[in-house]
C-alpha positions as CSV (number, residue, x, y, z in Angstrom):
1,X,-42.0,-19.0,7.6
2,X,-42.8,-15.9,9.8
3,X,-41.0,-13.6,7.8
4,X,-43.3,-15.0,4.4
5,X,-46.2,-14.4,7.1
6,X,-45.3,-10.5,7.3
7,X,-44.8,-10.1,3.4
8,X,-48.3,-11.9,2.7
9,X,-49.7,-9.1,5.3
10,X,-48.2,-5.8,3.2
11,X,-49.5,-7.2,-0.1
12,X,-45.9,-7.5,-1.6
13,X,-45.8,-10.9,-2.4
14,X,-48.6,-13.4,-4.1
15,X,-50.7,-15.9,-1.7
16,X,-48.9,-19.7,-0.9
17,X,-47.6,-21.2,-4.0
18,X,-46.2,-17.9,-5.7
19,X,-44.2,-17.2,-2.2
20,X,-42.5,-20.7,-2.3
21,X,-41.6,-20.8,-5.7
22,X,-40.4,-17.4,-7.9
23,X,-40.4,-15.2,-4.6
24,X,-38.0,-17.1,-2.8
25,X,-35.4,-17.8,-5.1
26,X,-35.6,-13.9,-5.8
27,X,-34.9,-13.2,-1.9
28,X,-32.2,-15.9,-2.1
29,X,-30.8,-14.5,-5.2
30,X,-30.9,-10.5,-4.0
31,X,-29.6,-11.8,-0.4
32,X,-26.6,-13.6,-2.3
33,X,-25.9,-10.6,-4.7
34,X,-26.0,-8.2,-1.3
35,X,-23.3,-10.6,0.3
36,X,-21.0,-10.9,-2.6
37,X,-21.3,-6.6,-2.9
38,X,-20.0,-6.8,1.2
39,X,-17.1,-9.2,0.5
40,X,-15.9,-7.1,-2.5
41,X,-16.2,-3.6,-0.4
42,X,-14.4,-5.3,2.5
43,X,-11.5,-6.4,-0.3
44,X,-11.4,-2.8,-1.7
45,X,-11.2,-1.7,1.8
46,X,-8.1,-3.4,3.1
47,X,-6.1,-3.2,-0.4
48,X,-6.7,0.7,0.1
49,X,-5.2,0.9,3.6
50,X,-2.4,-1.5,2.8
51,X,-1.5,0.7,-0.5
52,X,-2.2,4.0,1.0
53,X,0.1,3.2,4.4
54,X,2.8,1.8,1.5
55,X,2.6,5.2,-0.3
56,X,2.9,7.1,2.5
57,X,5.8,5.6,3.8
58,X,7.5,5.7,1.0
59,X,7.1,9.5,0.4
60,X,8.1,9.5,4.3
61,X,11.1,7.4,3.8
62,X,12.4,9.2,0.5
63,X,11.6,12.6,2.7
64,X,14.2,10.9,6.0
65,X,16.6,8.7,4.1
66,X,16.7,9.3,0.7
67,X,14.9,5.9,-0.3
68,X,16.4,3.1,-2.7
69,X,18.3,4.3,-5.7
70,X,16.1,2.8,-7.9
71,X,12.9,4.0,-6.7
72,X,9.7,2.6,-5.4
73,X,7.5,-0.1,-7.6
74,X,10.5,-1.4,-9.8
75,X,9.5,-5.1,-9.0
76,X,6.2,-5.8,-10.6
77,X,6.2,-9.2,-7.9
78,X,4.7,-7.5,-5.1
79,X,8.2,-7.3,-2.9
80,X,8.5,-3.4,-3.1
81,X,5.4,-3.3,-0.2
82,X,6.3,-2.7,3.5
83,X,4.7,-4.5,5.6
84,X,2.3,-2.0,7.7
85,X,1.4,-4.2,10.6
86,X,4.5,-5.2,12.1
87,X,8.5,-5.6,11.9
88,X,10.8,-8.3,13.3
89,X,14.5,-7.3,13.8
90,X,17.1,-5.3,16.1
91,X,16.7,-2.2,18.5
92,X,18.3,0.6,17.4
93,X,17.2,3.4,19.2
94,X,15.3,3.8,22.3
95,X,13.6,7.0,23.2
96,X,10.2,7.6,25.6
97,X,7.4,6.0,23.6
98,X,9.5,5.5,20.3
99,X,11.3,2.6,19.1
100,X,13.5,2.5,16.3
101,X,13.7,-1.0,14.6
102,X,16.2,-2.0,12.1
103,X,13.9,-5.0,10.3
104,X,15.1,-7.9,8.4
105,X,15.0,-6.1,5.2
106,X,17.7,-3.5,6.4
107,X,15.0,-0.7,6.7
108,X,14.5,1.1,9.6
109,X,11.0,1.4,11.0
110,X,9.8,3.7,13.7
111,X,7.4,2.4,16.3
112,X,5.5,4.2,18.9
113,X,4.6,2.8,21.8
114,X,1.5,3.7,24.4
115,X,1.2,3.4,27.9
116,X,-1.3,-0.3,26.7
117,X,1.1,-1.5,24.5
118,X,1.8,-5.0,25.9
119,X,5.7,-5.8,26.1
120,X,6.8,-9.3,26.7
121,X,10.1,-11.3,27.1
122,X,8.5,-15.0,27.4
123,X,5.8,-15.2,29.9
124,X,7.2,-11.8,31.2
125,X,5.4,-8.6,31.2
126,X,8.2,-5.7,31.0
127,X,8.5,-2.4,30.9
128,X,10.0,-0.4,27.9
129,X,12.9,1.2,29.7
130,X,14.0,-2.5,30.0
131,X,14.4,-3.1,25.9
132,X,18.2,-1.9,25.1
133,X,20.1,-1.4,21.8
134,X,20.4,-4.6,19.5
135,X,17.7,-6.6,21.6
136,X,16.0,-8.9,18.7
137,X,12.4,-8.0,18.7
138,X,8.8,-8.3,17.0
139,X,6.4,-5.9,16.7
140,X,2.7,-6.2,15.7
141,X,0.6,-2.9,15.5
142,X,-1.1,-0.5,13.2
143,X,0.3,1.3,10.1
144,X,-0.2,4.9,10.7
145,X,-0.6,7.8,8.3
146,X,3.2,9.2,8.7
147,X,4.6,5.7,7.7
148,X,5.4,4.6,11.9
149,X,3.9,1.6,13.9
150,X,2.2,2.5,17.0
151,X,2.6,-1.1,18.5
152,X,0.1,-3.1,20.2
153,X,2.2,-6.4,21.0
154,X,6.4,-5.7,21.4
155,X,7.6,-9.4,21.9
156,X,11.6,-10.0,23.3
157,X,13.5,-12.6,22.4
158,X,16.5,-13.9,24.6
159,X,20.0,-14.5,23.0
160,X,19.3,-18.2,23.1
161,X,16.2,-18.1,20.8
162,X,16.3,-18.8,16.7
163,X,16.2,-15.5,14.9
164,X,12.5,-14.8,13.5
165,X,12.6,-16.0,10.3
166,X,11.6,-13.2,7.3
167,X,8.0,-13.7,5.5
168,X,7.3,-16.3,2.8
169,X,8.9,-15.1,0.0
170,X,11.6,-12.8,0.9
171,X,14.1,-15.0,1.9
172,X,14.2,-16.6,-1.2
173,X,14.4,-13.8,-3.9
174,X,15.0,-15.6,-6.9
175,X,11.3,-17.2,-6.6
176,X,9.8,-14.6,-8.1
């Protein structure tokens, strides 16, 4: 009521009955239309960073390795993006602050890794000199602009753990 109190006082709004009836669905209605405009921007603002880190990658990767034969964006199902934020698979190469991670989708990913970068094996904290070649591995971080991973969470597994399974959909290609 104190904020109908405060409109009656700057003459914007008509005395009792006007405020409760066409005024308040107004404010309801432009607050609504205000919230809907945030959750779009928010949606145009992660499909942005997820395409722009995919298209940037893949100039990278055509730029390193060449790339797949048959280009980038042949498979209209949504398969041909990388997944920016992360990579499960085996240690290839181990350098001072880089990692280089062969994923589940036989791509190589490079990974950088900071001085706060957590790196666990179970309840361990350890040290990055202690991950060697072929360890099985997941990484979550964030996509940077040259296509890497600069890791925030590097997670060991033993020799006795499952394998990470790959993401919904890609180890089942014929669903889509």
């Amino acid at each position: 009521m104190k904020i109908f109190d405060y409109f009656k006082t700057k003459q914007l709004l008509a005395p009792d009955s006007a405020v409760t009836g066409r005024a308040k669905w107004l404010l309801m209605g432009l607050g609504g239309f205000i919230v809907l405009l945030l959750v779009f921007q928010l949606g145009m603002f992660v499909g942005y960073r997820k395409a722009n880190f995919t298209f940037r990658w893949g100039d990278n990767y055509h730029r390193m390795f060449g790339g797949p034969q048959g280009g980038f964006m042949r498979d209209f199902a949504g398969r041909d993006f990388t997944s920016g934020h992360g990579v499960a698979g085996q240690v290839v190469q181990v350098e001072d602050g880089l990692l280089i991670i062969k994923g589940s989708d036989e791509i190589e990913k490079i990974v950088t890794v900071k001085p706060e970068t957590i790196i666990r094996r179970g309840r361990q904290t350890i040290k990055l000199s202690d991950l060697k070649i072929d360890d099985r591995l997941v990484v979550i971080g964030v996509p940077q602009d040259d296509g890497s991973i600069e890791a925030r969470i590097i997670r060991l597994f033993d020799s006795t753990d499952l394998s990470p399974r790959p993401p919904f959909g890609f180890d089942r290609p014929d669903r889509f």
